[in-house]
C-alpha positions as CSV (number, residue, x, y, z in Angstrom):
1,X,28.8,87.2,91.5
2,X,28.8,90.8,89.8
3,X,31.9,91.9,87.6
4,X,32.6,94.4,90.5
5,X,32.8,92.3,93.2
6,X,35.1,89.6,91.0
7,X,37.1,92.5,90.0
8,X,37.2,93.7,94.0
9,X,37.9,90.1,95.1
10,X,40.8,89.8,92.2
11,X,42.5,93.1,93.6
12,X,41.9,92.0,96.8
13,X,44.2,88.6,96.4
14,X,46.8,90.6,94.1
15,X,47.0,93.0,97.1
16,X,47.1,90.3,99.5
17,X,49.8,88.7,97.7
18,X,51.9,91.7,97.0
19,X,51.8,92.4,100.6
20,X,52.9,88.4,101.7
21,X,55.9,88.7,99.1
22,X,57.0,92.4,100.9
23,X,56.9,90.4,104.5
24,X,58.7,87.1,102.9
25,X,61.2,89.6,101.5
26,X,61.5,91.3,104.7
27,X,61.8,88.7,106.7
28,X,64.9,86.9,104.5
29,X,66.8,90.0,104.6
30,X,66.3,90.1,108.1
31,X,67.3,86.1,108.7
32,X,70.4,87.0,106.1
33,X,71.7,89.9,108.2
34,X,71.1,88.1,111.5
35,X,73.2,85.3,109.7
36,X,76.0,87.9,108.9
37,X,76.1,89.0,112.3
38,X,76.5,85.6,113.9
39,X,78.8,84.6,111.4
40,X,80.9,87.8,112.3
41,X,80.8,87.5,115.6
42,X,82.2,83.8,115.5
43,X,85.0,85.2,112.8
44,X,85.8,87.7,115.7
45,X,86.1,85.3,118.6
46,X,88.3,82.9,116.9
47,X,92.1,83.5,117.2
48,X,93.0,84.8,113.9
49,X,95.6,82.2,112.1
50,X,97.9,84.0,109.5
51,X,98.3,82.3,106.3
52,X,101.3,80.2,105.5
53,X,103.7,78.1,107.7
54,X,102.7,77.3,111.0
55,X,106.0,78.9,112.7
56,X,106.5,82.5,114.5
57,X,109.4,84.3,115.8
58,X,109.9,84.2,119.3
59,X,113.4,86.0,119.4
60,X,113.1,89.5,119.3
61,X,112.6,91.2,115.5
62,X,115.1,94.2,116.3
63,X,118.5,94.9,117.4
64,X,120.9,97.9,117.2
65,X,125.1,97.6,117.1
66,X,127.8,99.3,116.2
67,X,129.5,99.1,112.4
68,X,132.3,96.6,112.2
69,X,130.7,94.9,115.5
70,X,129.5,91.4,115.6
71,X,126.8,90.5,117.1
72,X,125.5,86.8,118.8
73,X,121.9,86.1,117.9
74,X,120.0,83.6,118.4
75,X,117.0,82.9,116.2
76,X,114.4,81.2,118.0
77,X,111.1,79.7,115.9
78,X,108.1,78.1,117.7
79,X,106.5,75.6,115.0
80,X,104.0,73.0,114.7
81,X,105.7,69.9,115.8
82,X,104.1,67.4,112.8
83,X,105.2,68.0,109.7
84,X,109.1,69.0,108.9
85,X,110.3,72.6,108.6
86,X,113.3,73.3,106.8
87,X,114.5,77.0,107.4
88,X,117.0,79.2,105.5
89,X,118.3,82.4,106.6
90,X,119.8,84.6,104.4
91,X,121.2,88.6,104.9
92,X,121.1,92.1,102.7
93,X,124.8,93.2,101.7
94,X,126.3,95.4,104.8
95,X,125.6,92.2,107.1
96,X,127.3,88.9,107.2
97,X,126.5,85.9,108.8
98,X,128.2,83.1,110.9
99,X,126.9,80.1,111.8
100,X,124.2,77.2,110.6
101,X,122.3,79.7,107.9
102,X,120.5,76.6,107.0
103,X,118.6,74.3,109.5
104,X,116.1,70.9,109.2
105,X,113.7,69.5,112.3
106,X,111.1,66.9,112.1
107,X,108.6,66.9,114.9
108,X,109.7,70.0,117.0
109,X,107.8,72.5,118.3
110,X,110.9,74.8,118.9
111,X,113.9,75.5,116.6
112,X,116.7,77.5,118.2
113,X,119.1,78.7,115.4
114,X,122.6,80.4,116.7
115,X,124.4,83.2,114.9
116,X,126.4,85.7,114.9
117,X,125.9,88.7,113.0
118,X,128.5,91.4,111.7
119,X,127.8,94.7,110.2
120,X,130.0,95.9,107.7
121,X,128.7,99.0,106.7
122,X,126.7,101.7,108.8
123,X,122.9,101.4,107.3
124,X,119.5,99.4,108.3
125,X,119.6,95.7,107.5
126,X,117.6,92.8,107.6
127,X,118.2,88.8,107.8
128,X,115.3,87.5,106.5
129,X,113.8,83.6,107.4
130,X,112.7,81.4,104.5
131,X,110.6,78.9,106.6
132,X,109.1,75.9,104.5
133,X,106.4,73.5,106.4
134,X,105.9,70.0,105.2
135,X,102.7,69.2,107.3
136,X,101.5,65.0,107.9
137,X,99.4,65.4,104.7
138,X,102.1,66.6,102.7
139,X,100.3,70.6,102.1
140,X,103.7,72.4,101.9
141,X,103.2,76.0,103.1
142,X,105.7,78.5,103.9
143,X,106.7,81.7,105.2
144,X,109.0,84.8,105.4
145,X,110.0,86.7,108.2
146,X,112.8,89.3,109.2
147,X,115.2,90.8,111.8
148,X,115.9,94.3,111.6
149,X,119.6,95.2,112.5
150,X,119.9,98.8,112.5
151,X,123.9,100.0,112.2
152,X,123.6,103.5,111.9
153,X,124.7,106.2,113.7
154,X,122.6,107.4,116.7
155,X,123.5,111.0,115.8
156,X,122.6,111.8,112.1
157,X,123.7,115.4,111.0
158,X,119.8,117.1,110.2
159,X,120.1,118.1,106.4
160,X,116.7,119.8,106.3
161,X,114.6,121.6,109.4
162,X,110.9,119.7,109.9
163,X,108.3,121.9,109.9
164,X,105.5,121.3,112.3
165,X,101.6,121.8,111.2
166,X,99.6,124.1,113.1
167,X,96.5,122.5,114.1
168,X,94.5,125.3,112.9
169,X,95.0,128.8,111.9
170,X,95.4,131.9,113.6
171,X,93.4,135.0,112.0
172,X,93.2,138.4,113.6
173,X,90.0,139.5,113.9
174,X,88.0,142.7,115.2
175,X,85.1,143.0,116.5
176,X,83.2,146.6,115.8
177,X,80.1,147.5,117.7
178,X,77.7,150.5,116.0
């Protein structure tokens, strides 16, 4: 063979090869972002799982009353029923609690917890639940959640006017025609 046509042959191959890795490359991205999307697609059709203790709060998470009113609550948890949860409860100053504050079940699903709840002082409160899950393995996981008790008064004197945003503004404009 002639130095061209080695030299065209060689060119040829590097050409050919260059092309092959561009349509190996190609394809992987491709197989990659198919990957992703299936991946995602699975992530979005599984029930999303918050971290931390199994429990949630099926009472309701707000309640209004009146300063210097008590108030019977009653604190309702759905839980994982293997494992032991131990549950605290504990209030901001302006609110004081009666009743079992702290509580211990082994193989329940639901813990009802009753209270009763007094507002000493006119402002937003909150009585927040320390939750602490021993599951079979031993993993100990926990959790914090809240009630809102709101005390104030309905009626709150307005200290400063809001101002409302126009959604655009208003120029005057004329139009002359010569």
């Amino acid at each position: 063979m002639s130095k061209i046509t080695t030299r065209f042959y060689f060119k040829l191959q590097v050409a050919c090869f260059f092309a092959a890795s561009v349509m190996c490359a190609q394809s992987h991205a491709a197989e990659v972002v198919n990957g992703h999307k299936v991946a995602a697609q699975v992530q979005a059709k599984a029930a999303y799982v918050k971290p931390g203790a199994p429990v949630r709060l099926m009472s309701p998470a707000e309640f209004t009353l009146e300063e210097g009113d008590a108030l019977p609550l009653e604190v309702e948890l759905s839980t994982q029923p293997l494992g032991e949860t131990v549950v605290k409860l504990s209030s901001q100053s302006g609110l004081l609690l009666a009743g079992q504050t702290q509580y211990s079940s082994q193989g329940k699903s639901r813990i009802v917890m009753p209270l009763s709840v007094t507002a000493e002082a006119a402002a937003l409160g909150y009585v927040h639940i320390w939750v602490e899950h021993t599951g079979v393995s031993g993993q100990k996981t926990t959790r914090a959640l809240a009630i809102a008790l709101d005390s104030r008064p309905k009626l709150l004197p307005l200290q400063y006017k809001a101002k409302v945003a126009k959604p655009y503004v208003e120029m005057q404009a004329t139009e002359v025609i010569r």
